[in-house]
N, C-alpha and C positions, 0 to 999 in steps of 0.2 A: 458661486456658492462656496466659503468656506467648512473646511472639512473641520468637524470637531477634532479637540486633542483628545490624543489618548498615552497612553503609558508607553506606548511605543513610537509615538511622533517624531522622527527625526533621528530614531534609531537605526542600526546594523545589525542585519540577524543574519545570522552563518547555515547557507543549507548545505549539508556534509553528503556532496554527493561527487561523483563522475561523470554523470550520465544526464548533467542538463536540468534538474531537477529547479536546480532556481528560477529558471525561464519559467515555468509552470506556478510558483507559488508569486513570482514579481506583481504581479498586476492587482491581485487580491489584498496584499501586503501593502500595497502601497494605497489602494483605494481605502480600504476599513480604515487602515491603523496610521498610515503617512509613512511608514517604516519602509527601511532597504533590502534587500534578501542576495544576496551573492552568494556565492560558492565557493569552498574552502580550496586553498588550491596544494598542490602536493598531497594529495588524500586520495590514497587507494582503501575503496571501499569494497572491494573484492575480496579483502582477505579476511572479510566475517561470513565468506561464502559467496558461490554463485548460485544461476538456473538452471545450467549444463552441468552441476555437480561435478567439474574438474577441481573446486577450492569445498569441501561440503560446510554446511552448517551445524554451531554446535552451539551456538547462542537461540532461544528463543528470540520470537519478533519482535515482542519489545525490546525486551535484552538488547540485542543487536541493533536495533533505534537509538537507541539511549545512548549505548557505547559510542555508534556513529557521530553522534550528537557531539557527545563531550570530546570528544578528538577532532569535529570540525572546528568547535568554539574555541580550543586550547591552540589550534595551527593557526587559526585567524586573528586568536588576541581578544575575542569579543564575550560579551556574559550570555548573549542571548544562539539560540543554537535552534534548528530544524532536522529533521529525519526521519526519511517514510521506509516501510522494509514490509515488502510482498510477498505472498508466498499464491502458489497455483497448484489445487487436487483435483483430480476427476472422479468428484463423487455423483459428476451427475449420466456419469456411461460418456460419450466421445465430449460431452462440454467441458469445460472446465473451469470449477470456481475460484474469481480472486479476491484472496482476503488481502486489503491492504491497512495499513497504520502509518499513523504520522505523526510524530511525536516534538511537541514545542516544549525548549528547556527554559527556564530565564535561573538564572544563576544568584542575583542579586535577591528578588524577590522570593528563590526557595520554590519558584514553579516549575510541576513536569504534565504537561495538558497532551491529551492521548484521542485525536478522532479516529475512527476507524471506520470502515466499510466491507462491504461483502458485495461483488456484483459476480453474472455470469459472463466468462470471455466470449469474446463471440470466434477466437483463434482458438481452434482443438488442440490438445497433444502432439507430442512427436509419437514416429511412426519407424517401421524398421524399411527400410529401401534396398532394394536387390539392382536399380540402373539406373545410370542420370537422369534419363527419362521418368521415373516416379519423382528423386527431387523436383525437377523442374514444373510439375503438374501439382508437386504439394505446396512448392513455393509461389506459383500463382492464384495457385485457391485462394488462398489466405492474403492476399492484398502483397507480394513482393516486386518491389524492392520495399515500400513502403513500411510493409511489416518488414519487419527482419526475419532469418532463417541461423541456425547453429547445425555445423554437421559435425555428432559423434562418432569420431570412429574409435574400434577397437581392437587391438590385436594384442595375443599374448597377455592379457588380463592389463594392458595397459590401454587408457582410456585418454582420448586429446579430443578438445572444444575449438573448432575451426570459426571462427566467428569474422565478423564485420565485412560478411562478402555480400557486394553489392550490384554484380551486375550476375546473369542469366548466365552467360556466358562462362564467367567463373565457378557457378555455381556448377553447371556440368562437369566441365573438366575437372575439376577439384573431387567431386563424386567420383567422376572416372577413373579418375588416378586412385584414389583409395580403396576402390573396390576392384581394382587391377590386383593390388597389392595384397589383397585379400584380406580388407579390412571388413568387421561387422557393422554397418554403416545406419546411425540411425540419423534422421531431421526434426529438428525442433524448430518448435516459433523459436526469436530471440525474446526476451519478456521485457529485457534492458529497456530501460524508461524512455531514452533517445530512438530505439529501436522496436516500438509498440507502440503504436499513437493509441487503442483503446485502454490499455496501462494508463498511457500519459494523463487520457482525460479522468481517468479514476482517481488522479493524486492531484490536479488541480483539482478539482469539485470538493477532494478532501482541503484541499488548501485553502478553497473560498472559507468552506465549513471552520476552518482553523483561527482566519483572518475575521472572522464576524464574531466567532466565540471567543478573543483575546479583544476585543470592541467592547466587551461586555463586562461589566464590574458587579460584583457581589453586591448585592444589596446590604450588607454588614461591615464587611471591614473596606470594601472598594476596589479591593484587589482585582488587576483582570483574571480573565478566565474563567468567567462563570456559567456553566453548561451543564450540559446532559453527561451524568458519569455511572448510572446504573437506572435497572428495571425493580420491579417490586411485584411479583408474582402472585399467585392466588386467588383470582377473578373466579367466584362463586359461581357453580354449576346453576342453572336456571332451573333444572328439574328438582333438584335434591341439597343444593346448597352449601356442597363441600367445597371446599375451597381447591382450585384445579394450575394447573401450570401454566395457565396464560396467562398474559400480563393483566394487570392491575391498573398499574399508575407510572409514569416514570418520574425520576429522580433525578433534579437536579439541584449539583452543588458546588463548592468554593473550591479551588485545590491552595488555597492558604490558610484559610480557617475551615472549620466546622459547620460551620453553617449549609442546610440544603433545603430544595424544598420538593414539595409530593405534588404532581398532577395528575388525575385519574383518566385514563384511558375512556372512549367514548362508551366505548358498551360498558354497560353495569351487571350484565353476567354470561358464562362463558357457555356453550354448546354443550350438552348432553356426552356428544362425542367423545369429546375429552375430558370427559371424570373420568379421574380412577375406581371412582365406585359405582357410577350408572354403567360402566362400558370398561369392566375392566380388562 
């Protein structure tokens, strides 16, 4: 079966990452679109921040996408550019939520297309550790070697990221030794994309998501890119008829022209529960 063309058939797209990231968008990119997806090379993308907070951040998430972006596509020479940028809160008590973004530039056409997600980790927090022995019991909970682990320690108000340690072994001794030294020793998941295979499948699925909505052309001008890029709130109370904060309809539109269109959400009015005026 021949794959249709599309705007991207035969293309190079730059994913600006260190951590492997193209491996993950490859397969999507080339099925939808026929496109290549590589990785920029000499790009240290750590210096818009890390997850162990040794480099902080000072860029928003897209922000820091974006940037990512335009400094992979300018090292590789190419128009078209990729970049996903994570963040992990614990708003839900020991879980912790990941919000991720992915952000497609195309330079020639004036496109910047933004999917994003929200899932729950199924890897808790880091934790503070008093002996190897709690490392080694935290790092097997959580799937290691497989997951990764980060040990911060602290001493004297300075703070270092021990990262990429991959055997059991290491991992003790290395606790050992820094808590000899009477460091304040805390362990973290690693989040790094290479080193969180639940991460990993969060940014492919965004990447499939990426790869089918750059497949799709504006019913107006033809441009790719044409998706989901807002909600439309309002969904009338079913008791009293005000209009309430649940969604409505969603919106979708062009990111090169104007053009978008309205779909109404299946229910046509929202729970009592949530007026502001039956239940306020």
């Amino acid at each position: 079966m021949t794959r249709p063309r599309t705007a991207y058939t035969g293309r190079a797209i730059t994913f600006a990452t260190m951590h492997g990231k193209e491996l993950l968008a490859h397969d999507a990119f080339q099925n939808a679109l026929g496109a290549t997806v590589t990785a920029a090379t000499g790009l240290d993308t750590d210096q818009f921040g890390t997850f162990a907070g040794e480099i902080p951040r000072t860029l928003s998430p897209r922000e820091a996408a974006r940037t990512k972006a335009q400094l992979g596509m300018q090292l590789a020479g190419t128009a078209l550019g990729l970049a996903s940028e994570g963040t992990f809160t614990s708003e839900f008590g020991p879980l912790m939520k990941n919000i991720e973004l992915l952000i497609f530039i195309d330079d020639t056409l004036g496109l910047e297309i933004v999917e994003g997600s929200i899932t729950i980790s199924p890897v808790p927090g880091g934790r503070h550790i008093a002996s190897p022995h709690e490392a080694l019991t935290f790092a097997l909970a959580i799937g290691f070697p497989g997951q990764g682990v980060i040990l911060q320690s602290t001493r004297n108000d300075r703070t270092t990221a021990h990262k990429n340690i991959t055997q059991l072994e290491v991992l003790g001794d290395t606790a050992e030794a820094l808590l000899r030294q009477r460091h304040s020793l805390v362990i973290l998941p690693d989040y790094r994309a290479h080193k969180a295979p639940s991460r990993a499948a969060a940014i492919r699925s965004l990447c499939e998501k990426m790869a089918q909505r750059l497949a799709t052309e504006c019913p107006r001008c033809r441009a790719p890119g044409f998706g989901h890029t807002n909600v439309e709130l309002g969904l009338p109370c079913s008791l009293c008829g005000t209009a309430t904060r649940a969604i409505a309809a969603d919106i979708n539109g062009c990111g090169r022209c104007a053009h978008h269109t309205r779909t109404p959400r299946n229910h046509t009015h929202a729970d009592p529960g949530g007026c502001d005026h039956c239940n306020p």
